[in-house]
Kinemage of the C-alpha trace (Angstrom):
@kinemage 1
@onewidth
@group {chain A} dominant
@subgroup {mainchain}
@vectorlist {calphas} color= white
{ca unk a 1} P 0.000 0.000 0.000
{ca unk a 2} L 1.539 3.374 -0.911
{ca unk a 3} L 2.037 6.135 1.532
{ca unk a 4} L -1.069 8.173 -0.067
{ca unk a 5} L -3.008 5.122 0.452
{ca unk a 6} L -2.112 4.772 3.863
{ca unk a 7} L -2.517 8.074 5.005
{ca unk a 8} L -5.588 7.990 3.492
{ca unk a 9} L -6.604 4.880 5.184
{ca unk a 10} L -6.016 6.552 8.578
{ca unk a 11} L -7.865 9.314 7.750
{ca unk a 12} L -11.385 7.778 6.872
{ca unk a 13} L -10.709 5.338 10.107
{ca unk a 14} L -10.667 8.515 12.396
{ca unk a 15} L -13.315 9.905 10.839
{ca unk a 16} L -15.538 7.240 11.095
{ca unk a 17} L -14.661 6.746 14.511
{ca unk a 18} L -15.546 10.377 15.152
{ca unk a 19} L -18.841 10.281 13.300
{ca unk a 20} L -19.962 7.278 14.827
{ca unk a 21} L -19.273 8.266 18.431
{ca unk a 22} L -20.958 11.985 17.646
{ca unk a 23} L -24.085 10.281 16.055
{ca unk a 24} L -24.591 6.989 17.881
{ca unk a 25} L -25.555 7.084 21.651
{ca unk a 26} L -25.659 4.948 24.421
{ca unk a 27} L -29.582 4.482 24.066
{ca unk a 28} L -31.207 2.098 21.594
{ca unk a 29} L -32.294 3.435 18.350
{ca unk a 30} L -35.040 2.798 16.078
{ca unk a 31} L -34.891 1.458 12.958
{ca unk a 32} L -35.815 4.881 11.169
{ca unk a 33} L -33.057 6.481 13.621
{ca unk a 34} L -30.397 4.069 12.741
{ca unk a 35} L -31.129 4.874 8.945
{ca unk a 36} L -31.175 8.914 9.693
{ca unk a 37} L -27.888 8.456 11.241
{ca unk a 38} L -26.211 6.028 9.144
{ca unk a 39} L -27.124 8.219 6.651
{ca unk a 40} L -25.247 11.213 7.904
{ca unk a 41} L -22.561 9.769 8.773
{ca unk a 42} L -22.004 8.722 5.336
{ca unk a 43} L -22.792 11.489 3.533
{ca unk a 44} L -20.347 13.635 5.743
{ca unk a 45} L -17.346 11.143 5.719
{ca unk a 46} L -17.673 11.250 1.990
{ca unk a 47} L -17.725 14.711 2.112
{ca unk a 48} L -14.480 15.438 4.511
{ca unk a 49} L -12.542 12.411 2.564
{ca unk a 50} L -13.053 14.061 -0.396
{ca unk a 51} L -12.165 16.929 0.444
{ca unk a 52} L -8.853 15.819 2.561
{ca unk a 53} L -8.258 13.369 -0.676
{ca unk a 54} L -8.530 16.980 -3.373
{ca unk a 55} L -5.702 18.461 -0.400
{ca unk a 56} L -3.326 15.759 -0.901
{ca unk a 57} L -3.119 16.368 -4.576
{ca unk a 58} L -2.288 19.945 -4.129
{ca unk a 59} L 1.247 20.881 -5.545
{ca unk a 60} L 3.698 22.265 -3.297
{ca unk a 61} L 3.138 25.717 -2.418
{ca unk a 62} L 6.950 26.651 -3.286
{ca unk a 63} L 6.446 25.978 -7.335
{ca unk a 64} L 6.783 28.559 -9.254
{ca unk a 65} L 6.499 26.723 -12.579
{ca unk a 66} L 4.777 23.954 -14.078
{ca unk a 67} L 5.057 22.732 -17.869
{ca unk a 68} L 2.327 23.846 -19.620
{ca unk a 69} L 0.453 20.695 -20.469
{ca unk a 70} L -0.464 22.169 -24.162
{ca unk a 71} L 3.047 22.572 -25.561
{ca unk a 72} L 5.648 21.425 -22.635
{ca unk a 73} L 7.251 25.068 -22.006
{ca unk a 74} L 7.497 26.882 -18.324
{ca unk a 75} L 4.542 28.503 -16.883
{ca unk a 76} L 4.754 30.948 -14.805
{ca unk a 77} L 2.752 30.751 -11.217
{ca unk a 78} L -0.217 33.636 -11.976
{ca unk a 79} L -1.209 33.581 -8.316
{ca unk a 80} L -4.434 30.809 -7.130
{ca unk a 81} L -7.547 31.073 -8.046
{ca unk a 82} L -10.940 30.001 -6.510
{ca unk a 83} L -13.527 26.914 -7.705
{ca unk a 84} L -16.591 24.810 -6.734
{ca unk a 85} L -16.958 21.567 -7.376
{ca unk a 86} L -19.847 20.044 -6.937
{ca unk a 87} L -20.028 15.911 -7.161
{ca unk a 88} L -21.763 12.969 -5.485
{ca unk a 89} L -20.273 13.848 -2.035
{ca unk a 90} L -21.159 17.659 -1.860
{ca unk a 91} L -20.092 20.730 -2.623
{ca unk a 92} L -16.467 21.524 -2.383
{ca unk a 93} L -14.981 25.001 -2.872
{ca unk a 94} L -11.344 25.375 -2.865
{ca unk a 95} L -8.173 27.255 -4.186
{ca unk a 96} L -5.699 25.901 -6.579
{ca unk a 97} L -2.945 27.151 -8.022
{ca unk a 98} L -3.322 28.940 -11.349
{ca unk a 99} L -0.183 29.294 -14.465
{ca unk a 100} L -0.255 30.994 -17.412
{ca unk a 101} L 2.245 29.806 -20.305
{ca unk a 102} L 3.753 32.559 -22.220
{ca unk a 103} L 4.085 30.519 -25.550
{ca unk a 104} L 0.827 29.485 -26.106
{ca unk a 105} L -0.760 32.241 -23.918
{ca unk a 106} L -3.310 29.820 -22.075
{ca unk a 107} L -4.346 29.867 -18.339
{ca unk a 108} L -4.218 26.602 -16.138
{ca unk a 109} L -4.158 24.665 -12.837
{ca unk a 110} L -2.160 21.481 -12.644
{ca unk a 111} L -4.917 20.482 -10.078
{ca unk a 112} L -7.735 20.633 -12.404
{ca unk a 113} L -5.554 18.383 -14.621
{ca unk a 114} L -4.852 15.863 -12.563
{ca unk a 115} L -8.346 15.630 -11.592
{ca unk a 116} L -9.784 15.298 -15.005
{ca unk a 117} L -12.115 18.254 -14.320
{ca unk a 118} L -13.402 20.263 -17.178
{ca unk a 119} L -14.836 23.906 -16.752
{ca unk a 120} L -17.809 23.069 -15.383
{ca unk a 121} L -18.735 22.622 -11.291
{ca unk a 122} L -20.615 19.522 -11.662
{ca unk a 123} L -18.660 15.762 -11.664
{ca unk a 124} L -19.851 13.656 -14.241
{ca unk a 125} L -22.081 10.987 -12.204
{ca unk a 126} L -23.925 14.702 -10.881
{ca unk a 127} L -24.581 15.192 -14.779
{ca unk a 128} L -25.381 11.941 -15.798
{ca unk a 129} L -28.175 12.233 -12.488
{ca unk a 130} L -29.384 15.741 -13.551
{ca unk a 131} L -29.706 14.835 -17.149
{ca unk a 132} L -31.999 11.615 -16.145
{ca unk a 133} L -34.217 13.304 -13.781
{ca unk a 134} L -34.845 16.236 -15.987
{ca unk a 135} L -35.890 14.113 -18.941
{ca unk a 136} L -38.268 12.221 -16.467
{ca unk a 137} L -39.702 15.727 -14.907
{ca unk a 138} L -39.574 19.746 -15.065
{ca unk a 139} L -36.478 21.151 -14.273
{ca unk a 140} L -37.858 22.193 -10.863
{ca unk a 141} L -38.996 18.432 -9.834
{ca unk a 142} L -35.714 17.621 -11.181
{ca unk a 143} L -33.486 19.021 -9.054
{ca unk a 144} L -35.731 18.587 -5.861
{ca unk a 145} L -35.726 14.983 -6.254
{ca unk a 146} L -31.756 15.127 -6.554
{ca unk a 147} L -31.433 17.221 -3.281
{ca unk a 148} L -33.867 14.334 -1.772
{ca unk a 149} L -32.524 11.571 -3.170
{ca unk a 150} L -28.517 12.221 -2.737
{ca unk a 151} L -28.778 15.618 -1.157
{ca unk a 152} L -26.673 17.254 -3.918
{ca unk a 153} L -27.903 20.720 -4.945
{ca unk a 154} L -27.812 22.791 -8.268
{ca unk a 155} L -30.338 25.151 -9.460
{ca unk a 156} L -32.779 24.876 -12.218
{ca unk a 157} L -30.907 27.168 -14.746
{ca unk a 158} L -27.539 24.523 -14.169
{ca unk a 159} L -29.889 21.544 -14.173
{ca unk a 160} L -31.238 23.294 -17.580
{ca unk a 161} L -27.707 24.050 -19.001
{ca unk a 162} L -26.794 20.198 -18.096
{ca unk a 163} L -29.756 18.394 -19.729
{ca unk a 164} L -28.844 19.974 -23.078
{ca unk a 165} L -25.393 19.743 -23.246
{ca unk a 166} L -26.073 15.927 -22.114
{ca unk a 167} L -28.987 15.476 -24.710
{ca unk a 168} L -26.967 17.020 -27.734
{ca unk a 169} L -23.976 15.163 -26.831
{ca unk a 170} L -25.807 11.755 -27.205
{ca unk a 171} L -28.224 13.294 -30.221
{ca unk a 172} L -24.693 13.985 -31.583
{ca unk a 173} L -23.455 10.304 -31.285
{ca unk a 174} L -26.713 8.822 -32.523
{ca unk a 175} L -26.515 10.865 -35.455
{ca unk a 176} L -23.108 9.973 -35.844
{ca unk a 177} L -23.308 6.193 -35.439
{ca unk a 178} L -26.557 6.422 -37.510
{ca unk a 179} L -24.064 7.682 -40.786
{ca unk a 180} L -21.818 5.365 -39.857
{ca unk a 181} L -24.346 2.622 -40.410
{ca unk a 182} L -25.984 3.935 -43.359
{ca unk a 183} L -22.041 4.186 -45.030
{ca unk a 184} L -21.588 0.474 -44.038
{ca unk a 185} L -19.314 0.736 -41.218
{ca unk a 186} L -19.261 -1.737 -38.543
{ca unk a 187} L -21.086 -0.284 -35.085
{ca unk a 188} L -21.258 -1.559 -32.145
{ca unk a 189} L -25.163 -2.661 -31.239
{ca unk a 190} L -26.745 -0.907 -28.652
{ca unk a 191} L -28.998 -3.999 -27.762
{ca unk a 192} L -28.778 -7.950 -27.502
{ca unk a 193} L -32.270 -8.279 -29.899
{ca unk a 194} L -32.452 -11.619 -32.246
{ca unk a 195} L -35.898 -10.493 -33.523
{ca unk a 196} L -37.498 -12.746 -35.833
{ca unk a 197} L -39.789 -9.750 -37.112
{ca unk a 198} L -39.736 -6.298 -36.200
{ca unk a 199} L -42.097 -3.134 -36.178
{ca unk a 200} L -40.727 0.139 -37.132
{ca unk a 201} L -43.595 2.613 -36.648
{ca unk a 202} L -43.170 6.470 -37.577
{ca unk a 203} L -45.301 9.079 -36.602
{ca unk a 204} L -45.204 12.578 -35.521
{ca unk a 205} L -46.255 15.158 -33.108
{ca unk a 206} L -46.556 18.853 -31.925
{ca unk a 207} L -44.532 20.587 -29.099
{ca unk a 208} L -44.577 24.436 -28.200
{ca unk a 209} L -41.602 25.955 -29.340
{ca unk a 210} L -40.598 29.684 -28.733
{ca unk a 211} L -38.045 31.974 -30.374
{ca unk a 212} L -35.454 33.675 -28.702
{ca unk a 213} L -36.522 35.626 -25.596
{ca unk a 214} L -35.519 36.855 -22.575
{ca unk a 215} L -37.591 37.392 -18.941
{ca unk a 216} L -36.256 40.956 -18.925
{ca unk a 217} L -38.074 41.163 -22.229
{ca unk a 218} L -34.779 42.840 -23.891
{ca unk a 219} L -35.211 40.324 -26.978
{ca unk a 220} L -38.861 41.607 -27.395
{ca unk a 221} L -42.422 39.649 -26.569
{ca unk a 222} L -42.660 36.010 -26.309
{ca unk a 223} L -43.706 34.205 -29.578
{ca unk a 224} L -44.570 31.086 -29.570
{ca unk a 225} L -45.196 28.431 -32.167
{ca unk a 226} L -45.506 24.940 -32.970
{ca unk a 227} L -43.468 22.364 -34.514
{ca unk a 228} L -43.000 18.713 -35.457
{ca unk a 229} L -41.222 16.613 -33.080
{ca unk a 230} L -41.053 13.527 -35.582
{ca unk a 231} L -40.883 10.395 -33.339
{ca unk a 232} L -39.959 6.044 -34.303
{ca unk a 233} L -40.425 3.350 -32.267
{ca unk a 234} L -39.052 -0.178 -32.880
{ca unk a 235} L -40.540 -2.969 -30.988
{ca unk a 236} L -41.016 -6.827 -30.829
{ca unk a 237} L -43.882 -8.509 -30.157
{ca unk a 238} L -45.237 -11.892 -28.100
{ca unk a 239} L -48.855 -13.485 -28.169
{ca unk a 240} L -50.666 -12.793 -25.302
{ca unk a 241} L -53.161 -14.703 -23.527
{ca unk a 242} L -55.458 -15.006 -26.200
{ca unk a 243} L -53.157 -15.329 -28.978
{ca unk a 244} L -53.097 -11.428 -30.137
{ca unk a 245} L -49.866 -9.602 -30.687
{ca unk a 246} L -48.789 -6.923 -28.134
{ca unk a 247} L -45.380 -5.535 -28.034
{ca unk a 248} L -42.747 -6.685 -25.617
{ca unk a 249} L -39.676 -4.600 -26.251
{ca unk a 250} L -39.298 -0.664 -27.347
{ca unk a 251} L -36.814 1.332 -28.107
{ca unk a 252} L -37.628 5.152 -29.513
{ca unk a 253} L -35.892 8.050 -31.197
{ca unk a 254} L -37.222 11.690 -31.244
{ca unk a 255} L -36.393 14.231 -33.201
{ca unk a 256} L -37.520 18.263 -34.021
{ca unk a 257} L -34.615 18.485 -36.985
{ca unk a 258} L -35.902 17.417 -40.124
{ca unk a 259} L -37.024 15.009 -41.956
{ca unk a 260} L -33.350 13.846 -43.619
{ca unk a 261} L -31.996 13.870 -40.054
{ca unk a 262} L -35.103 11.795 -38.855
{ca unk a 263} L -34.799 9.284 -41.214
{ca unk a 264} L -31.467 8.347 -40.746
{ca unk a 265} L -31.862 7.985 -36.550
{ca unk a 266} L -34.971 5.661 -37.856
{ca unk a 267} L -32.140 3.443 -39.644
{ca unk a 268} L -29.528 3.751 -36.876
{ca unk a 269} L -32.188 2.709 -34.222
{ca unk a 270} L -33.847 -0.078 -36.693
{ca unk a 271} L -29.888 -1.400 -37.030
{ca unk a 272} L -29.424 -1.728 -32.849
{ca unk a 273} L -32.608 -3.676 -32.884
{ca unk a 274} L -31.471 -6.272 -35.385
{ca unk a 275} L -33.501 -4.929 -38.350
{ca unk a 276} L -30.267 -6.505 -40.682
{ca unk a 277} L -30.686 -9.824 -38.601
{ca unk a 278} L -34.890 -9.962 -38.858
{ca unk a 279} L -36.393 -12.247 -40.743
{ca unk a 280} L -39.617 -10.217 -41.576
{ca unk a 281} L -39.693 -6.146 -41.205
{ca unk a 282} L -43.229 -4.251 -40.431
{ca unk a 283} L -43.278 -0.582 -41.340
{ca unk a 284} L -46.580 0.974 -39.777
{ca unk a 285} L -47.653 4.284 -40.227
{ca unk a 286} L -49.740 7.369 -41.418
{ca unk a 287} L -50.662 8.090 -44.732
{ca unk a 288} L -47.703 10.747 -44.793
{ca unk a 289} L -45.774 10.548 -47.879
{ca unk a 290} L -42.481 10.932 -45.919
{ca unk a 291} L -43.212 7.314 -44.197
{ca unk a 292} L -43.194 5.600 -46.875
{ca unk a 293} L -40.457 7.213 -48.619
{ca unk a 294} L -38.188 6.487 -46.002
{ca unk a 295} L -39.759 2.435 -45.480
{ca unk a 296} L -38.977 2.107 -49.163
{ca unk a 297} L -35.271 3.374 -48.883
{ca unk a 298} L -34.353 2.054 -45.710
{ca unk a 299} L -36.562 -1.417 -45.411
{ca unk a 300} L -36.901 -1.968 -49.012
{ca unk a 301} L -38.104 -5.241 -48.069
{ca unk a 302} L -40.717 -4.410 -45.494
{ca unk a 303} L -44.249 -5.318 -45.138
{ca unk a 304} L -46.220 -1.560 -45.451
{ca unk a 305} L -49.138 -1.446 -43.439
{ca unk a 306} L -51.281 1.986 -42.773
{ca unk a 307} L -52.421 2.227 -39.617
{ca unk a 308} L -55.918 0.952 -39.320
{ca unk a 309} L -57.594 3.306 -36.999
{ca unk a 310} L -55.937 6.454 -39.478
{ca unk a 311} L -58.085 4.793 -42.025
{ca unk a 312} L -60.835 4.704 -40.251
{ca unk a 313} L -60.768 8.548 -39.360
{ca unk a 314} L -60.690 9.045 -43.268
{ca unk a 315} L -63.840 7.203 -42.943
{ca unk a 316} L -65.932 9.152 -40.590
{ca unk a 317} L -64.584 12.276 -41.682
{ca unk a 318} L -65.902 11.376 -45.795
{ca unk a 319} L -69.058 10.064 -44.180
{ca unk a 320} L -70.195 13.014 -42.013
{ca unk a 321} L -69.625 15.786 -44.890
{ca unk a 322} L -71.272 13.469 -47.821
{ca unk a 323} L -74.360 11.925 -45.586
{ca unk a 324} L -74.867 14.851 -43.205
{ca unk a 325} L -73.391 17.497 -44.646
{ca unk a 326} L -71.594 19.003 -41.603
{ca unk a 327} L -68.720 17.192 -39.976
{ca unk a 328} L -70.723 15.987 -36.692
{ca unk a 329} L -68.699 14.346 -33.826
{ca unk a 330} L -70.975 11.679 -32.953
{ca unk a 331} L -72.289 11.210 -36.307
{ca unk a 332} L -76.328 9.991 -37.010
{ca unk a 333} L -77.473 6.322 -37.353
{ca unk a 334} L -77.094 6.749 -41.430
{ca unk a 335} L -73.432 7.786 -40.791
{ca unk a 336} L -72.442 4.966 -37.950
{ca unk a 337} L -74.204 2.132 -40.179
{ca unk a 338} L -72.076 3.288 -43.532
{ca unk a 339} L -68.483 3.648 -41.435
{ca unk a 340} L -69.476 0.086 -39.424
{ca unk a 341} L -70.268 -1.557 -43.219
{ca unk a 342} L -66.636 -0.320 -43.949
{ca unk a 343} L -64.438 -1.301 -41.556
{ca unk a 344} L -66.098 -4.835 -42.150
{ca unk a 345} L -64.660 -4.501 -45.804
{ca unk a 346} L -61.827 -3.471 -44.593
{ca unk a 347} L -60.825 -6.308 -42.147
{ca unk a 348} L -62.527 -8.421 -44.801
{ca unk a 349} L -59.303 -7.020 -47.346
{ca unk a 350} L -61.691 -5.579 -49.713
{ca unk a 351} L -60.464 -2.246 -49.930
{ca unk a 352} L -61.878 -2.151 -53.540
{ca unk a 353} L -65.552 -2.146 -51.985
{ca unk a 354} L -64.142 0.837 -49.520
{ca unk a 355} L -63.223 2.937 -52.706
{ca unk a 356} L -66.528 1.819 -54.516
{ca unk a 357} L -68.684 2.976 -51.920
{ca unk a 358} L -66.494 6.107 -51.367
{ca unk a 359} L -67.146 7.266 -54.926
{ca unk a 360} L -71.166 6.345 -54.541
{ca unk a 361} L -71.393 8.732 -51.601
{ca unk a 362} L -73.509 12.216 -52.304
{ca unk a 363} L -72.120 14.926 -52.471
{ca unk a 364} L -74.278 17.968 -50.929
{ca unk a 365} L -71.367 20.496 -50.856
{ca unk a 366} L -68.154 21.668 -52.859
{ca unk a 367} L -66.649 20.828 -49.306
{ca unk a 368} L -67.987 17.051 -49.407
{ca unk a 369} L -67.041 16.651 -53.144
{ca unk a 370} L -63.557 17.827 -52.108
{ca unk a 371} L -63.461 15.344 -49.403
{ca unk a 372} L -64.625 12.326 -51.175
{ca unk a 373} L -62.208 13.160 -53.301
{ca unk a 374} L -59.282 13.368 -51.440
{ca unk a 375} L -60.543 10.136 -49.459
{ca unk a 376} L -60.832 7.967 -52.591
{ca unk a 377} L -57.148 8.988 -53.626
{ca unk a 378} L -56.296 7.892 -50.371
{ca unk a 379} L -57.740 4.554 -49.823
{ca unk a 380} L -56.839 4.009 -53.705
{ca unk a 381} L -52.806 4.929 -53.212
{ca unk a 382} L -52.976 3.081 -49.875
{ca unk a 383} L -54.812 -0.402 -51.050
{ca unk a 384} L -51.508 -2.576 -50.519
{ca unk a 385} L -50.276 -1.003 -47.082
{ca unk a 386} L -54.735 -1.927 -45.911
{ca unk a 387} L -54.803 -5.659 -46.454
{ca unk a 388} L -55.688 -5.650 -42.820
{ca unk a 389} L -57.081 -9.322 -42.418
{ca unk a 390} L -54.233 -10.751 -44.697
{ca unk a 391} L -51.595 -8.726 -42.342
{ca unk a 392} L -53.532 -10.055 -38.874
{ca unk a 393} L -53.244 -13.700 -39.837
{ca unk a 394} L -49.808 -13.011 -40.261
{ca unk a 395} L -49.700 -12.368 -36.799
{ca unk a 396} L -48.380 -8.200 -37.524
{ca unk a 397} L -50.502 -5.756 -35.621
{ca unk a 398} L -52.466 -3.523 -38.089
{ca unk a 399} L -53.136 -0.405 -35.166
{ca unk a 400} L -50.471 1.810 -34.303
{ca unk a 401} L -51.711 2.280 -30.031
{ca unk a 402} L -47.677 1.506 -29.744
{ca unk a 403} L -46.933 4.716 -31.815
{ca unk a 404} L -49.402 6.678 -30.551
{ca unk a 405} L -48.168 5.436 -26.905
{ca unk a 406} L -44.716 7.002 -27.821
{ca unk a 407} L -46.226 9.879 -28.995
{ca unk a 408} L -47.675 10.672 -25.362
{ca unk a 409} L -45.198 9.136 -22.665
{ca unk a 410} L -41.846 10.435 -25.166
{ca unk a 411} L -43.076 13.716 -25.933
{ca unk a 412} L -45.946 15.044 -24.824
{ca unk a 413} L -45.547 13.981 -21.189
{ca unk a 414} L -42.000 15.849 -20.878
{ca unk a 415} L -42.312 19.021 -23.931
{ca unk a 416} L -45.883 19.418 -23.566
{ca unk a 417} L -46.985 20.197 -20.275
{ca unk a 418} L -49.038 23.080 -19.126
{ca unk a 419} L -47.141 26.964 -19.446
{ca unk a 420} L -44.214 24.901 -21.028
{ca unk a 421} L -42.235 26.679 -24.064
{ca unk a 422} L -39.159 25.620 -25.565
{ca unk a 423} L -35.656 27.160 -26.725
{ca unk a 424} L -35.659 24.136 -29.895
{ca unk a 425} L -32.310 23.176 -28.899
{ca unk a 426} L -33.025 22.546 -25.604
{ca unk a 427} L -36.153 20.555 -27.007
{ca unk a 428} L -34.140 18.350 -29.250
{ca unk a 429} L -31.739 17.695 -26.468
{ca unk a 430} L -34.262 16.479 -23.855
{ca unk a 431} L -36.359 14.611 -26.677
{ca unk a 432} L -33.043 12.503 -26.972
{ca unk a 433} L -33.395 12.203 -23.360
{ca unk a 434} L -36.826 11.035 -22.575
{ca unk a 435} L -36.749 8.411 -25.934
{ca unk a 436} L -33.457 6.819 -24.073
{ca unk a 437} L -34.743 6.664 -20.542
{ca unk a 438} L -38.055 5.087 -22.089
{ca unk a 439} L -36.350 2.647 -24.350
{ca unk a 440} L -35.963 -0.922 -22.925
{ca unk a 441} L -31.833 -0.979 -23.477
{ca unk a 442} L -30.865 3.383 -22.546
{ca unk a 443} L -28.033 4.058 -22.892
{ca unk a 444} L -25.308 4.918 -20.512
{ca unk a 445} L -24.959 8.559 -19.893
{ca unk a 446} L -22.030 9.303 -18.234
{ca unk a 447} L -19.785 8.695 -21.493
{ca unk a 448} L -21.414 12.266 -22.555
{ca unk a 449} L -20.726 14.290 -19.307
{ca unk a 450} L -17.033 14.335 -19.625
{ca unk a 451} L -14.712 16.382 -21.438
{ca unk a 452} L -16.695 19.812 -21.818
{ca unk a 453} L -13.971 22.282 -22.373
């Protein structure tokens, strides 16, 4: 054991000694008062080790010069200079010593250095805790549960500041290993799946965005706006009970960049769930064009199916403008018997009798005539991706509740809640958040909460 080590050793023994003599008495305890005070004493032996362990590194007081870890010359001592550091243990503040090299004309402390710290107060577990919590909560919930989980503190601006840099770190490496993928590189999986057949479902949804803007209102009034936070799930499934198929496993993306930069996190998170390895593909969708654009490039192979319950929507909506001629929500008995006759077909795989009795349907209003037509180009473009009964004795779901599950706990749940606006950065980096804590196999974030010079 070195002398460090050893010295060390003797320090944490006294302490503990201390602590438990200040904190245990001579009468018994409860349960609940044995956890309060085994508590403290850990939290405040971690906290004085640390801190005696960050004194031991300190370099001698009598150095002048240090080489300048950037290009090897002599800096010059510049006098010490104060820091917080905030990690699992507490809050630290101390003084280092602080040299400026007169070649390359850059500041540093040989402390910081030898502690692998970056500019920033928080350690990287901290981070990696702040990031999780805020993609699970608001800021504000976020750092309370911290303080009463580990008793670390940091306010909700930091806790703000560290969920982005966090979420556009690993955005950064998705889209990177996503490229990769797509260029035929080998990459590392992200998950252990063997899946026999996969779903790949796309869909999208709106969260509040806001331009720039400032409390102080110097950048002006608060606009805010809408926009598309484009959203994939892959998943397997298993028969339940009565022999239907619900999904087992999920992982998600989410995504507020466009389209080119959604499609290729679709293929990078299709590839870590084994979409090269499956033996049968599902794409399942909208009737947005963009869907099926990127199904055809990226799972050329793939079974299309249109999500039944989208069709059906089409339905009503033809149905109350031609029938009724106003676009009722609960729709009379003439309108219910025509959809119910429909979906029959449909389930039945006769789409041609859909689009037949589409184009028979009055039409009592340039509105309705616009509408039927618009409905029978639908069904008609769509007839292969709605061979509903054909796709359900194949055992692939038809319905899209998975997507439209991700839709709500991904995005809505975290972006969407009430008074909530968003800088889009910072909504793109906690969207990359909340679709890795939700996915079955997240991945680790500490990797992205080091190194943020």
């Amino acid at each position: 054991m070195s002398e460090e080590r050893r010295t060390l050793s003797e320090v944490a023994a006294e302490l503990a000694r201390q602590l438990v003599q200040e904190r245990f008495g001579d009468e018994p305890m409860t349960l609940e008062q044995m956890e309060e005070a085994l508590a403290e004493v850990k939290r405040e032996l971690g906290e004085r080790l640390q801190r005696a362990w960050i004194e031991e590194r300190k370099e001698p007081e009598e150095e002048n010069c240090a080489a300048c870890h950037r290009c090897g010359e002599r800096a010059r001592f510049f006098g010490t200079r104060a820091r917080a550091l905030v990690s699992r243990h507490g809050e630290v503040n101390l003084r280092r010593r602080y040299y400026h090299c007169p070649n390359c004309h850059q500041g540093f402390a040989p402390l910081d250095l030898q502690l692998g710290l970056d500019r920033h107060a928080a350690s990287p577990q901290v981070r990696a805790w702040v990031a999780e919590l805020a993609s699970d909560g608001a800021f504000a919930s976020a750092v309370q549960r911290l303080a009463t989980f580990t008793g670390v503190r940091v306010s909700e601006s930091t806790a703000a500041r560290i969920t982005q840099r966090v979420g556009s770190r690993l955005r950064a490496e998705e889209s990177a290993e996503a490229k990769r993928v797509l260029a035929g590189e080998a990459v590392a999986r992200r998950t252990s799946w063997r899946a026999a057949r996969l779903h790949v479902s796309l869909d999208g949804t709106m969260a509040p965005l806001r331009e720039a803007w400032k409390r102080d209102g110097s950048l002006g009034a608060l606009e805010c706006r809408f926009g598309e936070c484009k959203t994939a799930v892959c998943y397997q499934t298993r028969l339940d009970a009565s022999g239907m198929p619900v999904a087992s496993r999920r992982q998600y993306t989410a995504t507020l960049e466009p389209v080119e930069t959604f499609e290729q996190l679709v293929a990078g998170l299709a590839y870590h769930c084994g979409s090269d390895q499956a033996n049968k593909i599902a794409v399942l969708a909208d009737g947005l064009a963009y869907n099926w654009r990127i199904a055809e490039e990226y799972f050329p192979e793939a079974v299309q199916i249109l999500d039944y319950y989208h069709a059906v929507e089409h339905l009503w909506e033809v149905a109350r403008l031609c029938l009724e001629g106003v676009p009722l929500q609960g729709g009379s008995t003439v309108v219910n018997g025509w959809v119910a006759a429909r979906k029959e077909q449909l389930l039945g795989d006769q789409v041609g009798a859909v689009c037949e009795a589409i184009r028979a349907l009055p039409i009592p209003t340039a509105e309705a005539q616009a509408c039927r037509e618009v409905t029978s180009g639908y069904f008609e473009r769509n007839a292969q991706r709605m061979r509903y009964r054909t796709f359900r004795e194949a055992g692939y779901q038809i319905a899209s509740g998975v997507m439209e599950a991700a839709c709500k706990t991904v995005v809505h749940q975290r972006l969407d809640q009430s008074g909530m606006h968003w800088r889009t950065e910072t909504a793109e980096a906690v969207a990359a958040l909340r679709a890795n804590l939700l996915s079955d196999h997240p991945r680790d974030l500490r990797p992205y909460c080091v190194g943020w010079n």
